[in-house]
C-alpha angles and dihedrals in degrees: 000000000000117000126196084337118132129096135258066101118214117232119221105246110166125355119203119238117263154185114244111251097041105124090187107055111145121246130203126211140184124207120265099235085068096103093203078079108111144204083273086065101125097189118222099354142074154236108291109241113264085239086086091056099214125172117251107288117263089180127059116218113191121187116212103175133358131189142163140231135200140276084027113313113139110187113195109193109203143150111221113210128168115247082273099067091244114137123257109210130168098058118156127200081250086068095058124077120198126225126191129194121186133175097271089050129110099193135346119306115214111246109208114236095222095054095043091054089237123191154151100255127197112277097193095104090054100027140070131167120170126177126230107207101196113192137206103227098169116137091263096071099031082056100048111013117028102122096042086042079056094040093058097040093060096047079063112053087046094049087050104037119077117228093236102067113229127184087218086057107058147152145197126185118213125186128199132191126163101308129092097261146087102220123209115230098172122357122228111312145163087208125117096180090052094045090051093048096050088048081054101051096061109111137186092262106050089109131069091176112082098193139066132271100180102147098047083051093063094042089048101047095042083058087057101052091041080054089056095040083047086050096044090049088056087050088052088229126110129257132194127191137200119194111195103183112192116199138166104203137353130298105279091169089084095195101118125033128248087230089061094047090051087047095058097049092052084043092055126117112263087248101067120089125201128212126159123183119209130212124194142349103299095068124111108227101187091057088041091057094040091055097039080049089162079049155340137199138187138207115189089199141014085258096069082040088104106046093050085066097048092048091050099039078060092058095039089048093045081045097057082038100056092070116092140183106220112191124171121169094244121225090224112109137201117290091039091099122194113005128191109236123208122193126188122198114193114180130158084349098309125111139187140166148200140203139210154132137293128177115208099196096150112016126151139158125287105063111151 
């Protein structure tokens, strides 16, 4: 029975200060769209009380659903970053500690994770994340750099994908010239094969504009991935988006302004990630990492081509992989109430930690 659980997500602004063992401090949120939100957002829980004495989180936990099932099951949906922002993959459920607080507790009690049957569960029924690779297909680059341009993007798809193909891991490719239109060069798919054959079937003379929409390709394929979050959030599941936008000069279209394109990264849902790649001399890197504001790369050249988009697929893929479903059977009954939650996370050295809230209505033995 989900509780306070569905996105739009809220996003912890400011906690009250408050006395360990109060299960009913308030706690004020703000809603994710605000783009003032950091890396240090921890979704929809909270500062752990100072009665557990941890150090100063190095390691940012951010819940983003949370939801239990009987006889004793609580789930804890969450993505773990460093205070950079940078993603933190490769957690097991021996990297997590469980704390428990009840209403005759003064402070939190240790569960142990054996006991508790504690894991990393499949996320594939609650969570989607799906990645927009947006290409620059100008003359400029149909003319000079098309089959490193393939090469690359490739390399890409086969570094990002995984090879068991998954509805919850997909991927579309846009491509954009002069003209008005994100074109679609292959739809939303799990395929490897498909997304290779479509990069194959670009040829030199795809385009008929000649010139460079950037910006309308930023504004157009943000709106793409706000229509999925929107989607995911009807489905009551959670999505996810990466946009990689490749280009290999500014935007010379003019249609649309740099200070719209900007606006619609900052406006973007918290779950929508930027990275642009840049070829050649004619880019503008400060618009470039402005727009790829989760991150940016750049190739001087096609023959470092290669090697940017395989830089950037290893932080989309680390970013996808840095989501997990925690789930532990609770030794809370029925009868307990509403119970604070604390969950650590130590991992090369670096630790965090979260706190939040569970209801055990219901609860009896035999949870596995």
């Amino acid at each position: 029975m989900k509780f306070n659980l569905k996105l739009p997500l809220y996003i912890l602004a400011l906690v009250a200060l408050f006395s360990c063992g109060n299960a009913e401090d308030d706690v004020f949120f703000k809603d994710s769209s605000d783009s003032s939100s950091t890396s240090t957002d921890l979704g929809e829980g909270e500062t752990v009380d100072d009665c557990l004495g941890l150090d100063e989180s190095e390691l940012i936990l951010s819940i983003q659903d949370q939801y239990t099932t009987l006889p004793g099951k609580v789930s804890i949906f969450f993505r773990v970053s460093d205070t950079d922002g940078d993603p933190v993959s490769g957690l097991t459920a021996d990297d997590f500690t469980i704390y428990e607080q009840g209403q005759n507790d003064d402070c939190f009690n240790t569960i142990s994770a054996s006991e508790s049957y504690a894991r990393i569960s499949s996320n594939s029924q609650i969570f989607k994340n799906n990645t927009y690779l947006v290409l620059d297909l100008s003359n400029s680059v149909l003319s000079s750099s098309l089959d490193e341009l393939k090469t690359g993007s490739i390399s890409f798809i086969n570094n990002v994908m995984p090879t068991t193909e998954s509805e919850s891991t997909q991927m579309a490719i846009y491509w954009f010239d002069g003209e008005d239109e994100l074109h679609l060069l292959n739809e939303l798919t799990s395929s490897i094969d498909d997304l290779t054959t479509a990069i194959n079937s670009i040829t030199d003379d795809i385009s008929s504009d000649p010139s460079t929409d950037l910006y309308g390709a930023v504004i157009k394929s943000t709106d793409i991935a706000e229509d999925f979050i929107d989607e995911t959030e009807d489905d009551e599941i959670i999505g996810a988006a990466s946009i990689v936008i490749f280009t290999d000069g500014t935007d010379q279209a003019s249609r649309y302004t740099e200070e719209a394109a900007l606006e619609a990264v900052a406006d973007a849902d918290l779950n929508i990630s930027y990275f642009t790649i840049g070829l050649g001399s004619e880019i503008d890197t400060e618009v470039l990492e402005s727009i790829g504001k989760t991150s940016s790369v750049f190739a001087s050249n096609t023959a470092e081509l290669e090697d940017t988009f395989n830089e950037i697929s290893l932080i989309v893929s680390e970013k996808a992989s840095s989501y997990y479903l925690f789930e532990y059977c609770s030794p809370k009954r029925d009868g307990s109430g509403d119970n604070n939650l604390a969950i650590q996370v130590t991992y090369n050295s670096k630790q965090g930690a979260v706190q939040t809230k569970f209801n055990a209505d219901g609860f009896t033995g035999g949870c596995e």
